[in-house]
Structure formats: structure tokens, C-alpha cells
C-alpha positions in Angstrom: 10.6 -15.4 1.8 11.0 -19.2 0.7 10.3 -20.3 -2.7 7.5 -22.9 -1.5 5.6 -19.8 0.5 6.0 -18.0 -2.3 4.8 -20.4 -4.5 1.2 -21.0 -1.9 0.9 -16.7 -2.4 1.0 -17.7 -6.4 -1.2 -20.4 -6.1 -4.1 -18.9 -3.9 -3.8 -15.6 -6.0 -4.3 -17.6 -9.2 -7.2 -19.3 -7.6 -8.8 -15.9 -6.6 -8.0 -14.0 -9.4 -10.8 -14.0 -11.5 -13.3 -12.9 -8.7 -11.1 -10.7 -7.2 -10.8 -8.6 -10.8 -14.1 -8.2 -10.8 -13.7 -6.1 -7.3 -10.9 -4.4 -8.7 -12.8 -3.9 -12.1 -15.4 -2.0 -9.3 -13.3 -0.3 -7.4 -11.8 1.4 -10.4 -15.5 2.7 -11.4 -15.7 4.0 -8.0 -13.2 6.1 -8.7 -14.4 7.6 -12.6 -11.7 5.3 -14.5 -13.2 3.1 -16.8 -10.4 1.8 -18.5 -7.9 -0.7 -16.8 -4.1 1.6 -16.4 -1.5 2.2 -14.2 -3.4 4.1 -10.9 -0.2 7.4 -10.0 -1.4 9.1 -7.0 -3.7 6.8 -6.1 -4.9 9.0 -3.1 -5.7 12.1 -4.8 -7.6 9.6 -7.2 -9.7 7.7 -4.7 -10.0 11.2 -2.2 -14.1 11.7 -3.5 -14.7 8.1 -2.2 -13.0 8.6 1.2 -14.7 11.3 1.7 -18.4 9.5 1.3 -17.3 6.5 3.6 -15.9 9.4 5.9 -12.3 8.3 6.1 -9.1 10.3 6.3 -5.6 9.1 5.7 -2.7 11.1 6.9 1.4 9.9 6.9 3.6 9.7 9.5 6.7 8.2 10.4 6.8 4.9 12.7 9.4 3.7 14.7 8.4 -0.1 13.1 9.1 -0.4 9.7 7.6 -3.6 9.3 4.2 -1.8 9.9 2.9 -0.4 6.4 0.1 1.1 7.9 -2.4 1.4 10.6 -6.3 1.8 10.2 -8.7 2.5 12.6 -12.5 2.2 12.0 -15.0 3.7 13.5 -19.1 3.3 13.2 -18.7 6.1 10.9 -16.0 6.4 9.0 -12.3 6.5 10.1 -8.6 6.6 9.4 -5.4 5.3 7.7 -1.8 6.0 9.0 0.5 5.3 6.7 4.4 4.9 7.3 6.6 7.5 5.9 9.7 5.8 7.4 8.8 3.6 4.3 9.9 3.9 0.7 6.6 5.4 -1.5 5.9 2.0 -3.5 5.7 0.2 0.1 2.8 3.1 1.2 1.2 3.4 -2.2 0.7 -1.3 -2.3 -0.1 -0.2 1.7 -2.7 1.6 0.9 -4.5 0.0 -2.2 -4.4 -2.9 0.4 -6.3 -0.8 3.4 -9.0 0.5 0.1 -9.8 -3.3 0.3 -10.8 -3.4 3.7 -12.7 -0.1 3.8 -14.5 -1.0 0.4 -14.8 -4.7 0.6 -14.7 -6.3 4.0 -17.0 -4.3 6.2 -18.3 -7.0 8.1 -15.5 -9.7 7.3 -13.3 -7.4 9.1 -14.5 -7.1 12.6 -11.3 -5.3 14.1 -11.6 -1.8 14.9 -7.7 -1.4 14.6 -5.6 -3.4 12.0 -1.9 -3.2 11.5 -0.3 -4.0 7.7 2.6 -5.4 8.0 4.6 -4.3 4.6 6.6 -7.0 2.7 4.7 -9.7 4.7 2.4 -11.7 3.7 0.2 -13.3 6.7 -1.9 -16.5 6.9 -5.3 -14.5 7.4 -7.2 -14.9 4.5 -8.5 -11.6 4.8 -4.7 -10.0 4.4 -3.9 -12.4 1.4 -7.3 -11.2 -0.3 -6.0 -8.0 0.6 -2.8 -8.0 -1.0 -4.4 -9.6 -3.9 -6.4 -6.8 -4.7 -3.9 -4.2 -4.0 -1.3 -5.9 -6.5 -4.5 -6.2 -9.2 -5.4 -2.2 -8.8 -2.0 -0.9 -9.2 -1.1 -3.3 -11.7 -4.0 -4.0 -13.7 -2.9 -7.1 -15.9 -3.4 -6.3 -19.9 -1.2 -3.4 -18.7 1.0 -5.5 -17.2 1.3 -7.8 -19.7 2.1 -4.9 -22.2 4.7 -3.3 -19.9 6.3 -6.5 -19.4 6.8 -7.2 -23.2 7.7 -4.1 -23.9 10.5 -3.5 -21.2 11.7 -7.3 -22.7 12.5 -6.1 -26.3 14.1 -3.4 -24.9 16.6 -5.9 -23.0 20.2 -5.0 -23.7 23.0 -8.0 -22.9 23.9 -6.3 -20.0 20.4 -6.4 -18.4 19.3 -9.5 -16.4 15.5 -10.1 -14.8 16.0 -7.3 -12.0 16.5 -5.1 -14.7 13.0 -5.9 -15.9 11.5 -5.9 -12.5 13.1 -2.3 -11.3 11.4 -1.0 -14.9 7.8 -2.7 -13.4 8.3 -1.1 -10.2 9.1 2.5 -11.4 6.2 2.5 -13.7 3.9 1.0 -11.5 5.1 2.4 -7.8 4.9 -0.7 -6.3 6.9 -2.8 -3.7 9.4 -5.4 -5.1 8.3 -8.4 -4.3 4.3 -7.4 -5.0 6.2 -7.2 -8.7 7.3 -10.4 -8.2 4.5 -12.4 -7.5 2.6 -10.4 -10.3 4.7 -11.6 -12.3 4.2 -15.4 -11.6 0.8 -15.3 -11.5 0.6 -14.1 -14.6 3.0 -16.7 -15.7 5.1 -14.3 -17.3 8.4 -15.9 -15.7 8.7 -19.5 -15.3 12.4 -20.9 -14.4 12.7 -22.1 -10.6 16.7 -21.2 -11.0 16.0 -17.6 -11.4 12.9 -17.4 -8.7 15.0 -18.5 -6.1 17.9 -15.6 -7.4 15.6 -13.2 -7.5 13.8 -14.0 -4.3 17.1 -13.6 -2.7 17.5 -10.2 -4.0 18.3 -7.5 -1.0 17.2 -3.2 -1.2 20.8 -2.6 -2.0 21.1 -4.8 -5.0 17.6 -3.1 -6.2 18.6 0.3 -5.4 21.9 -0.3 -7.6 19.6 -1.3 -10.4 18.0 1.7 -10.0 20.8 4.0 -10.2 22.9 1.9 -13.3 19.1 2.6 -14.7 18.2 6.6 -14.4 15.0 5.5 -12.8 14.0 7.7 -10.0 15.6 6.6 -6.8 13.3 8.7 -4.6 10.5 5.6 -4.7 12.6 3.7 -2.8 13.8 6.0 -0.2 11.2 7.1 3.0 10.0 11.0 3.0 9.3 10.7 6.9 6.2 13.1 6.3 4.5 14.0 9.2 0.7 14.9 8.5 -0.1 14.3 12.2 -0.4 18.3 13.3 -2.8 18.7 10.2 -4.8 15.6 11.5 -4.7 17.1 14.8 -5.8 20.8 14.0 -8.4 19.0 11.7 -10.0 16.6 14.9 -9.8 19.8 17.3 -11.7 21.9 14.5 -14.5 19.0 14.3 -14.4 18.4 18.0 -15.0 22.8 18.6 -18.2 22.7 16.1 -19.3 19.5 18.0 -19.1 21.3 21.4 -21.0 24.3 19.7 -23.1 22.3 18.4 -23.7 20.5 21.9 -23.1 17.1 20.7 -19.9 16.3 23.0 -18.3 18.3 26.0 -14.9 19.8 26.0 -13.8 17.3 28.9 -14.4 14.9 25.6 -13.0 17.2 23.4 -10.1 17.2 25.6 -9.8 13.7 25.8 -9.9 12.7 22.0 -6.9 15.1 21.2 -5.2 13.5 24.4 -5.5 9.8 23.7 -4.2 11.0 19.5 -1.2 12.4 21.4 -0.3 9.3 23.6 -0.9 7.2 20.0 1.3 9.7 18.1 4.3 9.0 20.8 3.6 5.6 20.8 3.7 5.3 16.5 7.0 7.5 16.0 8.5 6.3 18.9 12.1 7.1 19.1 12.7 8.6 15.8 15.1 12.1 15.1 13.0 14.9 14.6 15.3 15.8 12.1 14.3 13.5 9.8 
């Protein structure tokens, strides 16, 4: 990423951010938590709200690994893919960012299918309001701030600004750079010298930080979980009680299960099985 695009991301965030805190503020009551904190296992947490919009989110590994994730919506409900060939802080920011188009853009987002495109940042409004909220719920800013000051005293000579941004993204699962741009809009780092440094920074270099760190390395490494069987078995189960039920045929039935096999393909693409 350039500094200057970088810099627009900071600038329409600032501009956005009060409103958009408010959603996140909401959101956060939607799920029982009052109090602003760090969100772990943000899917477990938000599962009683998926359920009431009638939406399902399964992981499986792409092919792509620029996608994040993939979301389908239907009249009723629907579903998120997310990419297990990605490290867990790129699906957890991947889906806090799909929450905001379930929850908050119902009619703004007319698309029945939408691809996230992880560590991009696109010039649809919608996706930079998107990204925006995501980077507000998992890192809520009086939390932030605190972490921030706190992993600063602890500085040793040896430790430079990755070292404070791998600490952020451990504690707060999230993606590199979504640290990074927290962190200027918050203008909690300032010097252009270092920006461009640290915008110039590649996996290896942050995965080394890790490491010299103790911090767990796992959050940057891909699980390539496949949850598609279970999606399948869970469709076919519906789709039985609906032929029961007399509500759609078994030629439909057939169909459905089908067309998610011909996606599936499509989605993993040539991966090993043995991954």
C-alpha cells in the first residue's frame, strides 16, 4: 500500500468515526456486552444474532487468498464462507467486516454475493465503512489506547514499533495493517519516516517478531478447516424436512446440494487435500 492511500483510509476513517462508533457501540449490545473490550471468538459471541437474521458461517479453504471471505444473501437469511487458507486475524477482521453488511447495510448492499478481498482496501464506500467498523469492534479505542500505552512502557532498547504492533495484533487477533491504520487514526503514531518503514513491512519480518516475542505464531498461520461437509449434511437435513413438509421437491432438493458442490470445486480449487 502507498503512504498517500494510506493516508485517504486515515482520513475517511477519522471523518466517520464518530458515527460509525455509535454502530459499533450497537452492535456490541446486540451481542450482551455492554462494556467496550477486546471481542476473542467473535463467532461464538455473535452465534444468538446469526441465528435470528438466519445466517450460517462455515470455513473453508480457497484457492485465492486475496479473497477473505464470501457472503451470500438470501431473502431470508444466508451465509459466510470464510478462507481458512488465511492466517486467523485475516478471518476474524473478515468477518467483523461481513457483521457490517448483514447488520447494517441491508438495502445499501444490493448484491446477493459479495467477495472480501483481505488486506485490500477498495474504493466502494460500502467496503471502507466496512472495514471501518470491523477495525472499531475488535479494537474498541479506550482499549486500545490502554493497550498501546501499556505495551510502550514495557519497551525494552531492543524493541522497535513492530514490536509494539505484533503485541496489538496478538491481543487483539487482528490483521497487520488493520493495526496500523488503528493506530493513525487514533493518532497514536505520528513520524512519516517510520510509516513508510512500517508500511513496507512483509509476513516474514512480522512472523520473526513474533517468534523473537513468545507470542503465538499459530494467528498468523492458515488452519485450512473445511466446515463444508457439515454445511452440506446441514442443507440436505433442511432440504429432507422441506420435502416432508411439501414445501420443495427432491428434483430441488437435488439441485441445491448440486450447485453447493460445483461452488465448493470452484472455492478450493486446486488445493492438496492434505492440507
Amino acid at each position: 500500500m502507498t503512504i498517500e492511500r494510506f493516508r485517504n483510509i486515515v482520513k475517511y476513517n477519522i471523518d466517520h468515526q464518530s458515527w460509525m462508533e455509535e454502530r459499533a457501540r450497537q452492535f456490541r449490545e446486540k451481542l450482551g456486552i455492554i462494556q467496550e473490550r477486546n471481542l476473542s471468538n467473535l463467532l461464538l459471541l455473535s452465534k444468538s444474532a446469526l441465528d435470528k437474521e438466519n445466517y450460517r458461517v462455515f470455513e473453508m479453504p480457497f484457492s485465492d487468498t486475496e479473497i477473505g471471505a464470501v457472503s451470500y444473501k438470501k431473502v431470508n437469511g444466508g451465509y459466510i464462507i470464510l478462507n481458512s487458507s488465511l492466517a486467523k486475524v485475516n478471518m476474524n477482521f473478515a468477518l467483523a467486516h461481513e457483521f457490517y453488511h448483514i447488520f447494517y447495510q441491508k438495502k445499501a448492499h444490493g448484491r446477493r454475493m459479495e467477495l472480501y478481498m483481505s488486506e485490500k482496501y477498495g474504493d466502494y464506500e460500502e467496503e471502507h465503512e466496512a472495514n471501518l467498523f470491523a477495525g472499531i469492534l475488535m479494537m474498541p479505542k479506550f482499549v486500545f489506547q490502554y493497550m498501546i500505552a501499556r505495551f510502550s512502557m514495557e519497551q525494552t532498547p531492543e524493541d522497535t514499533e513492530l514490536t509494539l504492533l505484533a503485541k496489538l495484533m496478538s491481543y487483539f487477533e487482528v490483521p497487520y495493517m488493520a493495526v496500523l491504520i488503528r493506530c493513525y487514526e487514533l493518532n497514536l503514531l505520528q513520524d512519516r519516516e517510520i510509516l513508510e518503514q512500517l508500511l513496507n513491512v512483509d509476513k516474514e519480518r512480522i512472523q520473526e517478531e513474533f517468534s523473537r516475542l513468545w507470542l503465538k505464531e499459530q494467528m498468523l498461520r492458515p488452519s485450512y478447516n473445511d466446515e463444508f461437509p457439515r454445511f452440506k449434511e446441514l442443507v440436505s437435513r433442511i432440504g429432507k424436512r422441506n420435502i416432508e413438509e411439501g414445501l420443495m421437491t427432491r428434483q430441488a432438493v437435488k439441485k441445491v446440494l448440486s450447485n453447493m458442490d460445483e461452488v465448493y470445486q470452484i472455492i478450493k480449487g486446486d488445493l492438496h487435500d492434505d492440507k
